[in-house]
C-alpha positions as CSV (number, residue, x, y, z in Angstrom):
1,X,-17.1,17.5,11.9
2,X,-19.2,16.7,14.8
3,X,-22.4,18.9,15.4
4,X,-21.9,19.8,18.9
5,X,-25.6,21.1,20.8
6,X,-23.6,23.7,22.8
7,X,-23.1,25.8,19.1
8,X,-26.0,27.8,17.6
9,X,-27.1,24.9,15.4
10,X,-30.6,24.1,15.5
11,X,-31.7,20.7,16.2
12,X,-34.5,20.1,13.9
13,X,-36.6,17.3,15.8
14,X,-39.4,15.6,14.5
15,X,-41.3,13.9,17.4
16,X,-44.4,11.0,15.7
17,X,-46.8,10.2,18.5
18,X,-50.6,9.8,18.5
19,X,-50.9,9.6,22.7
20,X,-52.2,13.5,23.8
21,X,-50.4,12.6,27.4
22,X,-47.2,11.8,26.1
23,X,-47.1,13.8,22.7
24,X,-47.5,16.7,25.9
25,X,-44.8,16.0,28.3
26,X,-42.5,15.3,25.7
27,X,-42.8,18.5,24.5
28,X,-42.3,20.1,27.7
29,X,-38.8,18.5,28.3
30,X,-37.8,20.3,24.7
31,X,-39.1,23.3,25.6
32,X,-35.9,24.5,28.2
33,X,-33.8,23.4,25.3
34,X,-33.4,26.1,23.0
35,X,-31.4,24.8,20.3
36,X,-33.8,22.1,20.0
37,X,-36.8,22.8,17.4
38,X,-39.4,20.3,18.0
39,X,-42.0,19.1,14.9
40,X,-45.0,17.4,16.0
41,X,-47.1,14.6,14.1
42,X,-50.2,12.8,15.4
43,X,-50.1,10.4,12.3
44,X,-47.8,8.2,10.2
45,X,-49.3,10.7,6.9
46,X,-49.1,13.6,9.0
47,X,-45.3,13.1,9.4
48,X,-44.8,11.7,6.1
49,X,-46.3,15.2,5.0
50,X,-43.8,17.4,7.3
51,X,-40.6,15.3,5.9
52,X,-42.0,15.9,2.3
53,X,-41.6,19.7,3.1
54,X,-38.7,19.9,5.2
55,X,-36.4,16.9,6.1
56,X,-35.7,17.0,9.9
57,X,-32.5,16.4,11.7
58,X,-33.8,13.5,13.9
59,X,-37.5,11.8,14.3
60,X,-38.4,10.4,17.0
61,X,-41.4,7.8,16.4
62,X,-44.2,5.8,18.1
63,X,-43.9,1.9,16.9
64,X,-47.5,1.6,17.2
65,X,-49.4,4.4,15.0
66,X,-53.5,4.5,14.1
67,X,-52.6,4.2,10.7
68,X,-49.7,2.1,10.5
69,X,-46.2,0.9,12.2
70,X,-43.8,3.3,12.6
71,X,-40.9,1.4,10.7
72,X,-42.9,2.5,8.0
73,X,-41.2,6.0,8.3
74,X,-38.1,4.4,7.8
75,X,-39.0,3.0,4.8
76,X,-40.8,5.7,3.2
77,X,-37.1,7.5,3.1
78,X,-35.0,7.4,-0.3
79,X,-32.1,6.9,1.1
80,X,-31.1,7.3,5.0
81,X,-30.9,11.0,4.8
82,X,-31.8,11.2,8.8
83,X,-31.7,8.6,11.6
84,X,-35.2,7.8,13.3
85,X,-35.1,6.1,16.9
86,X,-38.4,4.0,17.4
87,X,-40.2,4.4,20.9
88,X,-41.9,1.1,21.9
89,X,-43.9,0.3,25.2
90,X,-42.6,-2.4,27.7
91,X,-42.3,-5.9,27.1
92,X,-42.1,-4.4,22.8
93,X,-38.4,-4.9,22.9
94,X,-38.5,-7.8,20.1
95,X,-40.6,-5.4,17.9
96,X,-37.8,-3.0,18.5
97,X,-35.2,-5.5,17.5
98,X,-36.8,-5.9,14.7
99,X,-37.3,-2.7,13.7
100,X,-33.4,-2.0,14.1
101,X,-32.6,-5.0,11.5
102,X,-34.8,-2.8,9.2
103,X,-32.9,0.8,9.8
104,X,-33.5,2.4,12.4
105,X,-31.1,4.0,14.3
106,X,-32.2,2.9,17.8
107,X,-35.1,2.6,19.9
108,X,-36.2,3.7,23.3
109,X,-38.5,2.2,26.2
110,X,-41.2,5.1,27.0
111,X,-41.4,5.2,30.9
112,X,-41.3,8.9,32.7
113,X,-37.7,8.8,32.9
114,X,-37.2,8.1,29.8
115,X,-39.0,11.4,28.6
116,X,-36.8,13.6,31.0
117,X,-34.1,12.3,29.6
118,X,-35.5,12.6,26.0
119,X,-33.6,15.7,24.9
120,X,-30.2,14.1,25.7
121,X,-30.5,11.2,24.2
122,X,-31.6,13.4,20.9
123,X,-29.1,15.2,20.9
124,X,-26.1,12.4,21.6
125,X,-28.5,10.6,18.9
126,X,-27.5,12.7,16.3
127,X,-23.9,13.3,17.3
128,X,-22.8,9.2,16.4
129,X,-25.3,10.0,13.1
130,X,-23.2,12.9,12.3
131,X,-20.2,11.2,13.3
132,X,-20.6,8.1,11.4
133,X,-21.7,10.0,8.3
134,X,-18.5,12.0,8.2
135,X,-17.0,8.8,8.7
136,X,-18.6,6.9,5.4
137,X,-18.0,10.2,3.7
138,X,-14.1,9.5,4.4
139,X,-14.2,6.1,3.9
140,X,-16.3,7.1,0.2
141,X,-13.3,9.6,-0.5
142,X,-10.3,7.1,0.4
143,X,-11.9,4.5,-2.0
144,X,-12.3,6.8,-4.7
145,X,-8.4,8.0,-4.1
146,X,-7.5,4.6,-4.0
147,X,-9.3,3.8,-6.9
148,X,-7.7,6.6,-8.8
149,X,-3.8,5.5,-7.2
150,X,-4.7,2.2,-8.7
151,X,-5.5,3.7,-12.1
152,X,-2.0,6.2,-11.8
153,X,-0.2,3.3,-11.1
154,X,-1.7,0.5,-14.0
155,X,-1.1,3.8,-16.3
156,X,2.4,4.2,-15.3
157,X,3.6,0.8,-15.5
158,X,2.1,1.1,-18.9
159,X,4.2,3.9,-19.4
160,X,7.3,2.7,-17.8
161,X,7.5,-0.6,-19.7
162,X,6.6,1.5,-22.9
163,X,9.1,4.0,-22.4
164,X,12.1,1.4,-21.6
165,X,10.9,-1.1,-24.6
166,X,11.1,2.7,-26.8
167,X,14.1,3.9,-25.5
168,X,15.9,0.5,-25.2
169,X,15.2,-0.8,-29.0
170,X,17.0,2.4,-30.6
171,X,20.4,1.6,-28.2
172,X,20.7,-1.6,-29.5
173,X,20.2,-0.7,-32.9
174,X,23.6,1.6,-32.3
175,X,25.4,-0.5,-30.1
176,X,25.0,-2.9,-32.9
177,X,26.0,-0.7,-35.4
178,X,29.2,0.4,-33.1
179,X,30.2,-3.4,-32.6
180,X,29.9,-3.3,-36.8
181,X,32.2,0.2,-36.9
182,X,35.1,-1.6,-34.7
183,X,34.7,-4.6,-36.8
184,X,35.7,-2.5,-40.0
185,X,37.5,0.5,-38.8
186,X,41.1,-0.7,-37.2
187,X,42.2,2.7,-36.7
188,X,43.5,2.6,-33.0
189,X,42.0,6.8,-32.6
190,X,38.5,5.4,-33.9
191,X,38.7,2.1,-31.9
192,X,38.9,4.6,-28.7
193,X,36.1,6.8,-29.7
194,X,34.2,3.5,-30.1
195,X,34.5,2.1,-27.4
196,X,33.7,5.2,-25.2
197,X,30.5,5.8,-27.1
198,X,29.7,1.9,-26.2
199,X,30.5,2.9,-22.9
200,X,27.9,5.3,-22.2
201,X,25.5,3.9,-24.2
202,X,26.0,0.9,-21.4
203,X,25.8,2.9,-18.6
204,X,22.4,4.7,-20.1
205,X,20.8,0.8,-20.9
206,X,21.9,0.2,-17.3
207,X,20.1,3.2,-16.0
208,X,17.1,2.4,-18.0
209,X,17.0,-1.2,-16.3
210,X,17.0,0.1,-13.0
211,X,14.1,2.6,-13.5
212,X,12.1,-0.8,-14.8
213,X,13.2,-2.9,-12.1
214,X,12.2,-0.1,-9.3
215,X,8.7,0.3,-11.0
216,X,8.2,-3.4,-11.3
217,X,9.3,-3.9,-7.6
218,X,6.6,-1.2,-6.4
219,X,3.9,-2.1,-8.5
220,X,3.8,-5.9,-8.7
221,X,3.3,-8.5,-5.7
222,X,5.9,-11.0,-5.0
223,X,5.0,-14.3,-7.2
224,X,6.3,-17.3,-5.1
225,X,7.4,-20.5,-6.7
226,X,10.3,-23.1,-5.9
227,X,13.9,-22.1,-7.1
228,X,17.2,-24.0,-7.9
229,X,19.5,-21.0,-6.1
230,X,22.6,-22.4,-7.6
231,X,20.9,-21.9,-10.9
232,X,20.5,-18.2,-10.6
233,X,23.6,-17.7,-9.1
234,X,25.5,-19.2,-12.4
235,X,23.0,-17.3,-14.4
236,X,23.6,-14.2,-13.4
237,X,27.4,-14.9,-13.2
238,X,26.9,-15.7,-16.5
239,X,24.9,-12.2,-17.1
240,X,27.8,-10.0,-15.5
241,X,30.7,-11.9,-17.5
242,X,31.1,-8.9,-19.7
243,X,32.3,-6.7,-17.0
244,X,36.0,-5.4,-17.3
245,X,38.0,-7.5,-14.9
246,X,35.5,-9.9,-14.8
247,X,37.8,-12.7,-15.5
248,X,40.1,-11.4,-13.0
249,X,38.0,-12.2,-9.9
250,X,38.0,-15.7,-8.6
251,X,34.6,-16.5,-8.0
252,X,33.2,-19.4,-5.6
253,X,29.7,-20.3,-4.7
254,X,28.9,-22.6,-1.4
255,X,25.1,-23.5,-1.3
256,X,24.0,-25.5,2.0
257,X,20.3,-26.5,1.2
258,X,18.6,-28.9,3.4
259,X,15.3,-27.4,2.3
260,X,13.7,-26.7,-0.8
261,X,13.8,-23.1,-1.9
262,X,10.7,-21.0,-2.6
263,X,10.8,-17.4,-3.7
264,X,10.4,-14.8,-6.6
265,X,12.7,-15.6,-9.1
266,X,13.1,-11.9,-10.7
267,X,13.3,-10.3,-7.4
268,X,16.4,-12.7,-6.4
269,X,17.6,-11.9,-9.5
270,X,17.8,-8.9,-9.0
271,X,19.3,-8.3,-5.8
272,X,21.9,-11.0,-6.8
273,X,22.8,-8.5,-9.9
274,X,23.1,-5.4,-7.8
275,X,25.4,-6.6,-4.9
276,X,27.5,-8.9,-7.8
277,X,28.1,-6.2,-10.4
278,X,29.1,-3.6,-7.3
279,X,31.6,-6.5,-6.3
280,X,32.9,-7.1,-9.5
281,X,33.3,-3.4,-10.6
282,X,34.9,-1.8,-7.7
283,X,37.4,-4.8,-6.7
284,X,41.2,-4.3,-6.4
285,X,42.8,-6.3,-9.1
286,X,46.3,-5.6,-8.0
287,X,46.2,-7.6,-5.2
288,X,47.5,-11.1,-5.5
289,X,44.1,-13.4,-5.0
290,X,41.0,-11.3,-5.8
291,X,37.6,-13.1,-5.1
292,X,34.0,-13.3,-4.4
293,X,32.3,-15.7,-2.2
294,X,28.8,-16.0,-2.9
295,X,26.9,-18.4,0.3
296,X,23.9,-19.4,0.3
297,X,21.7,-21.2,3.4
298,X,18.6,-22.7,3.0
299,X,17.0,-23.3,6.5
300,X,12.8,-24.3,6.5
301,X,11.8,-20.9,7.5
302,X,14.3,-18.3,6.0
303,X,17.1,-18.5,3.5
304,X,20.6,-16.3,4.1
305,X,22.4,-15.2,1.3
306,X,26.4,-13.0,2.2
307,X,27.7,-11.9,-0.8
308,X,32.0,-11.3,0.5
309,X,34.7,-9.7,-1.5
310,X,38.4,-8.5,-0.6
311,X,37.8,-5.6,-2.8
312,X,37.8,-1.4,-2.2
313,X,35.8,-1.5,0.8
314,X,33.4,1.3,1.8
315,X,34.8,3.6,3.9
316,X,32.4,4.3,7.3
317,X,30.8,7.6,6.8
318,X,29.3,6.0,4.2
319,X,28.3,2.8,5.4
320,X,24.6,4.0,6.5
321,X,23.7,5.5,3.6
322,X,24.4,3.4,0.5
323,X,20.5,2.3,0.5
324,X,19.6,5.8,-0.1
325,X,18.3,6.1,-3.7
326,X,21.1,8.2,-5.8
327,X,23.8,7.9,-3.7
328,X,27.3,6.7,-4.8
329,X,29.8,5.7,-2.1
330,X,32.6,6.6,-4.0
331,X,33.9,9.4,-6.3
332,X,34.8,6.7,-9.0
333,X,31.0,5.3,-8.9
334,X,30.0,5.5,-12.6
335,X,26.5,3.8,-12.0
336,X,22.9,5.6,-11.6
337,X,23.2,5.5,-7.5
338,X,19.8,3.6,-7.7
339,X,21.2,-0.1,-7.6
340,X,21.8,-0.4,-4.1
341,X,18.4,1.3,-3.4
342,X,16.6,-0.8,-5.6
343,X,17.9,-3.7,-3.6
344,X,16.7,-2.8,-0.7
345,X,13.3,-1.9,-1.9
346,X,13.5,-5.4,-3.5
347,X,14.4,-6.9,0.3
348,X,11.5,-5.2,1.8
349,X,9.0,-5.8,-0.9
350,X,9.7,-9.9,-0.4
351,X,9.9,-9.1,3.6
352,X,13.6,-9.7,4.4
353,X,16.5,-7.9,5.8
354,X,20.1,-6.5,4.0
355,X,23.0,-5.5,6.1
356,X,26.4,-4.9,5.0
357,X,30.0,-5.0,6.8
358,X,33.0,-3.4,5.4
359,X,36.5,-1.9,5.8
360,X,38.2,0.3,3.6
361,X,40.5,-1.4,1.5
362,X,39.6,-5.0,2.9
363,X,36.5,-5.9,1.4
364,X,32.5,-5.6,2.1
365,X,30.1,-8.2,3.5
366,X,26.4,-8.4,2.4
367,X,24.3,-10.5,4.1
368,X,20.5,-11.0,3.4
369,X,17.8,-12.9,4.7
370,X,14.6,-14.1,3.1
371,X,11.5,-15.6,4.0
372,X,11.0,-19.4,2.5
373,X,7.5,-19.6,2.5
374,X,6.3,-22.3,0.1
375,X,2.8,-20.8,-1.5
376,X,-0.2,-21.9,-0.5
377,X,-2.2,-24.6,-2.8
378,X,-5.1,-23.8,-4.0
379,X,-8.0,-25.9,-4.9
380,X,-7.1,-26.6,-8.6
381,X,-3.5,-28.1,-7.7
């Protein structure tokens, strides 16, 4: 906060000059200021003394002393714990200069108008000390916070890839050992239970993948390097192939690519695996031509992805909320609500845009566009 000279703070100034005439009508101007306590000092040891005893608020200090410079003041302090404002005579500007380089807050010109206006000047003086002290102060405690957020963050990424690696390891031990149950056990009832226990432990290895990918979205910077999109696409294809009614689907992938592409890999992954499964899972299979039409463009500056099905559809009351983390468009959604959020956290994160079209019943429209920015070299390449 700002120390304002119209409250009942006392300005502690300490005034350093050796001249009788002008040590004299200085301290008349700061005698019709009462909130102004004025020190005096005919010496460089003489102040040195006071501020030993009591540091002041402000000192206000002859250049040229009997025994010694003024900027000696300055450097006689531990640490800036109050600002001093050199007075110099005319034609000691460069002295003054100088003087500044070495700490001091400012300096002033003596001349009679100067003095009059002495008390002002102290007491703005102190108001940008005060003011850029409280601002340092902030400045200290948003490092430290950040410094601590840093810390939080390092800590739970440890924690997140700890706690999916922990959690993850025991479902595939029984997944496996379900796969092993149905292999041995034809009894149709036990298939069934089987199955449904596969099932959730699916849907809870799915969850698990989403909290990682969030946390790695948020916590790690995009890495950048050149991509073969029709590559990924085919991967991940090749990832979602156990989906029921995979097969079903007719699948075709149009790549136009003029330009190389340059990108982060996981992150495209990612928001390829979203929008896909979503297609894939909620389609209509009893129509007579199901597909999905994955199109990519690769232009110099930017790269467009639309992801197109004739599937469900999402019905329009819902259409401007499906990014919102936890929400499911439909009353059949199985999933953890987070994959559509996650994907547009993933957009943002690499700078791009998602938008989506779609009619219930019809079929939905994604279409996402991405900087190409092909990284900078560095010295070393």
């Amino acid at each position: 906060m700002l120390a304002t000279t119209e409250s009942s703070q006392i300005l502690k100034v300490l005034l350093v000059e050796d001249e009788d005439a002008h040590r004299e009508l200085i301290t008349r101007k700061f005698r019709s200021h009462e909130n102004i306590k004025l020190c005096l000092a005919k010496s460089l040891n003489e102040a040195k003394s006071l501020v030993s005893k009591s540091i002041p608020d402000l000192a206000i200090v002859d250049y040229n002393m009997p025994d010694g410079k003024g900027i000696e003041l300055i450097h006689a302090q531990k640490r800036k714990q109050y600002p001093i404002v050199l007075m110099t005579s005319y034609g000691d500007e460069k002295l003054a200069v100088k003087a500044l380089k070495s700490g001091a807050f400012d300096y002033i010109v003596k001349s009679a108008a100067m003095f009059n206006e002495l008390p002002r000047i102290a007491k703005k003086i102190y108001q940008q000390w005060e003011h850029i002290n409280h601002k340092k102060k902030s400045e200290q405690k948003i490092k430290k916070q950040n410094s601590q957020l840093k810390k939080i963050n390092a800590e739970l990424d440890r924690f997140v890839y700890s706690a999916s690696h922990e959690l993850r390891a025991p479902l595939m031990s029984v997944m496996g050992l379900i796969n092993l149950s149905k292999v041995q056990n034809s009894d149709p009832s036990q298939q069934e239970y089987l199955n449904m226990m596969e099932e959730c432990l699916k849907r809870l290895d799915k969850y698990i993948k989403d909290i990682t990918d969030y946390s790695r979205n948020n916590r790690m910077e995009p890495e950048i390097g050149k991509i073969d999109p029709e590559e990924v696409v085919e991967n991940i294809l090749r990832g979602q192939s156990f989906l029921p009614g995979f097969s079903k689907v007719r699948k075709e992938i149009k790549i136009q690519s003029r330009f190389a592409l340059y990108s982060d890999v996981r992150r495209l992954e990612v928001i390829f695996n979203n929008i896909i499964s979503n297609a894939i899972k909620y389609h209509n299979y009893n129509q007579p031509d199901p597909f999905l039409l994955i199109e990519i463009e690769v232009r110099r500056a930017k790269y467009v992805i639309n992801i197109v099905d004739n599937g469900c559809g999402i019905s329009a009351e819902h259409l401007d909320k499906i990014f919102k983390m936890f929400y499911r468009a439909t009353e059949s959604s199985e999933g953890s609500g987070l994959g559509l959020y996650i994907t547009k956290e993933t957009v943002d994160k690499l700078k791009g845009t998602i938008s989506v079209r779609s009619f219930l019943k019809t079929g939905t429209r994604f279409t996402v566009v991405l900087p190409n920015r092909k990284p900078r070299q560095t010295n070393n390449e």
